[in-house]
C-alpha positions in Angstrom: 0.0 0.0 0.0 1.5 3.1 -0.9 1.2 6.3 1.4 1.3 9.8 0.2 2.2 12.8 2.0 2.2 16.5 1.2 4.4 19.2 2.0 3.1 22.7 1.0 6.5 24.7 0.1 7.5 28.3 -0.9 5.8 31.5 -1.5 2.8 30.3 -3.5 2.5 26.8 -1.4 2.9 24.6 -4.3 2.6 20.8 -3.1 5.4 18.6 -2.8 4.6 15.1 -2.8 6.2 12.1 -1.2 5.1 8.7 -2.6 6.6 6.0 -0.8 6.3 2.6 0.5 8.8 0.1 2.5 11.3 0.1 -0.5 11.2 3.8 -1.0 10.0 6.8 -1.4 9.5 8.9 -4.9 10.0 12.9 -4.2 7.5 14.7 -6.7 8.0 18.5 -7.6 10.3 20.0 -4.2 9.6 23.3 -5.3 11.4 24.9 -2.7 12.6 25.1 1.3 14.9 22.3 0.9 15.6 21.3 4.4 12.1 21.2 5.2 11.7 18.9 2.6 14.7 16.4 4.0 13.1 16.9 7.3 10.0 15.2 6.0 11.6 13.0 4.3 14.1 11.5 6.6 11.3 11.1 9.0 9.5 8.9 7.0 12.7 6.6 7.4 12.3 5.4 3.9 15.0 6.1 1.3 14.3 8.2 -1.9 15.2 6.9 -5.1 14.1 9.6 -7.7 12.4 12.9 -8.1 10.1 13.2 -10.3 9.0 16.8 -12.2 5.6 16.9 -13.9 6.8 20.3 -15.1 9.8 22.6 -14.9 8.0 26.1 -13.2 10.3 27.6 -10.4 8.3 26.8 -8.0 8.2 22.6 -8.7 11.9 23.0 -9.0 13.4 25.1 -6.5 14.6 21.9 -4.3 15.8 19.8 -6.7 19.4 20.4 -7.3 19.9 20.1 -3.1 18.0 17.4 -3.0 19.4 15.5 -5.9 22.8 16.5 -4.0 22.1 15.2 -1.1 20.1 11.9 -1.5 22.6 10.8 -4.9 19.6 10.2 -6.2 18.2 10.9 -10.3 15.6 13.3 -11.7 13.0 12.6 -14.4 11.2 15.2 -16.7 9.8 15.5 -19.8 12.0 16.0 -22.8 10.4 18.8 -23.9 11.3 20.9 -21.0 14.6 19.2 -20.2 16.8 22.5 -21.2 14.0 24.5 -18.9 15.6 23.4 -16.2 18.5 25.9 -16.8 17.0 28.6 -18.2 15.5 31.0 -16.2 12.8 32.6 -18.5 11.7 29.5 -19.5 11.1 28.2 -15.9 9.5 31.8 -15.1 12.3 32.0 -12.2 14.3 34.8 -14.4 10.8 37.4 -15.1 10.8 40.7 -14.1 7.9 39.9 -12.0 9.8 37.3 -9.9 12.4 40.1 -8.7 12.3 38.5 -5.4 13.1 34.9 -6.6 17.0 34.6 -8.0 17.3 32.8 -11.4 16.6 28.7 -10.9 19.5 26.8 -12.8 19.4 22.9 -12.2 21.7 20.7 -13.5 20.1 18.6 -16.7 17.9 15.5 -15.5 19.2 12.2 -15.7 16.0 10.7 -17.4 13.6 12.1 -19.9 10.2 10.4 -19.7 9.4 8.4 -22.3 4.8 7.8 -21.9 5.2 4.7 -20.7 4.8 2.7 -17.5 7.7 3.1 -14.7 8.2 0.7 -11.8 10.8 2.4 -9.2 11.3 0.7 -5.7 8.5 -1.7 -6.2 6.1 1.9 -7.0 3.8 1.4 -10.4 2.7 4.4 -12.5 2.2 5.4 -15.9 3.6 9.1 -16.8 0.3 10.6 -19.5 1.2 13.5 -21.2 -1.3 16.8 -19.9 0.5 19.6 -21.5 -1.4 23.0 -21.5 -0.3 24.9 -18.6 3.0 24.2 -20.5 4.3 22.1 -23.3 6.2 19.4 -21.4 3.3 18.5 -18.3 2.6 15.2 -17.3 0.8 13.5 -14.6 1.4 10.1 -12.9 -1.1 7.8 -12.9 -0.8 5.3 -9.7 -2.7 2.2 -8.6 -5.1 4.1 -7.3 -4.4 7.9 -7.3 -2.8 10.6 -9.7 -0.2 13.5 -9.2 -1.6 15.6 -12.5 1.0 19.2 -11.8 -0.9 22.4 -12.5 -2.7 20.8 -15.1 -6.3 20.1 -12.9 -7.0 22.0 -9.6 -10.0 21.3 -6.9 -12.7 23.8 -9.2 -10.1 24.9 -11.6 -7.7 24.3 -14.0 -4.0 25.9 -14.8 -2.9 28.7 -16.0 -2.6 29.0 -20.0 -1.5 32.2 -20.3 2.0 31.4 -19.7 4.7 30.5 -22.4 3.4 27.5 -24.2 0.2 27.0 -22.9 -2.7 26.5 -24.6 -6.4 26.6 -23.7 -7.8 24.0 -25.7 -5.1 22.1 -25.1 -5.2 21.5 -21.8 -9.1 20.7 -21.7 -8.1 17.8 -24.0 -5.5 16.7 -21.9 -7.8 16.6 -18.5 -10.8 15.2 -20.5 -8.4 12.8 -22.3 -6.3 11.4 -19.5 -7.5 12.6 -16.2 -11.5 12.3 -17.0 -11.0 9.0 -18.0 -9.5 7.5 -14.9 -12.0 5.9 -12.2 -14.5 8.7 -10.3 -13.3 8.4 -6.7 -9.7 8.3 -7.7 -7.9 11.0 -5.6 -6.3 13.7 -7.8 -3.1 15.3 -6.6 -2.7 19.1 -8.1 0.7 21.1 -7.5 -1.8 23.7 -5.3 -3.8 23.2 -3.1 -6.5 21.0 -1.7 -7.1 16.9 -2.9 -9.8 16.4 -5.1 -11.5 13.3 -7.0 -12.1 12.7 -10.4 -15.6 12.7 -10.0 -15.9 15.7 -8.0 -14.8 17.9 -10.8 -16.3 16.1 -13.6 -19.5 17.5 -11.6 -18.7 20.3 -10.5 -15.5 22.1 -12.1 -16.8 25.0 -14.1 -14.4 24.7 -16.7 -16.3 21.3 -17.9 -19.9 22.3 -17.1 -22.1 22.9 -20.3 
């Protein structure tokens, strides 16, 4: 039985997910706060194996290159925003906006995801592509939950106004991938709350005629 835990990290509280079960545990978007993030960790008293990105925004990154540092342990992400990872317009880090943030520059991930089914300490999932908030999301369908990013949020959806996203695109990723998944499946957004599959098939107002 896997077991899930969230820890809510940085400025805008993006969710960091640990995944793990008596093999070890899977580290999903540490966007930031780094020892906070090994405090949880270590006192799970399972050892990570890999962090996983469903995107490359600053804030799913933040953590990774300390954490990768200091568990020796690989990154995943999708090969379409492998070079975002060190380029700070790209991963919004480097915007006049984000004066406050510095730049994000993380080392290049040792995997690209290929759409496939993974099995890492014992852990099942299939990585889906949901691109729309930007070109290289996925989500990670588990036995019986999925981690979708900032693709799908508890009444709302991502953001599409940022570089690469698309609108209609990211409806048809949701309906496509996520929609089709069983109704009391929990869904695991990069903010905020848990939600279900059904729940915002009913009630989401992006997907209400």
């Amino acid at each position: 039985m896997l077991k899930i835990e969230r820890i809510k990290t940085g400025p805008i509280q993006e969710n960091c997910y640990l995944i793990y079960n008596e093999e070890g545990l899977l580290i999903i978007d540490p966007g930031a706060e780094a020892q906070k993030l090994i405090q949880a960790v270590d006192k799970t008293g399972k050892k990570p194996t890999a962090i996983l990105l469903t995107h490359t925004h600053y804030d799913h990154i933040g953590a990774v290159e300390e954490l990768r540092k200091h568990y020796n342990i690989p990154v995943y992400v999708s090969p379409l925003e492998q070079s975002w990872l060190s380029d700070p317009v790209m991963n919004l880090s480097g915007l006049g906006r984000h004066n406050d943030i510095p730049d994000i520059i993380v080392q290049s991930a040792e995997y690209e995801f290929e759409m496939k089914e993974y099995e890492i300490s014992g852990m099942r999932f299939t990585v889906v592509p949901t691109p729309g908030h930007s070109i290289g999301s996925v989500s990670f369908i588990f036995d019986d939950f999925v981690v979708c990013g900032d693709a799908l949020f508890r009444g709302s959806i991502g953001r599409t106004d940022l570089a690469t996203g698309n609108f209609d695109q990211l409806i048809h990723s949701i309906t496509t991938y996520l929609f089709t998944l069983p109704g009391e499946f929990p869904v695991y957004s990069g903010h905020g709350d848990a939600t279900t599959v059904e729940h915002e098939k009913k009630t989401n107002p992006f997907f209400q005629s």
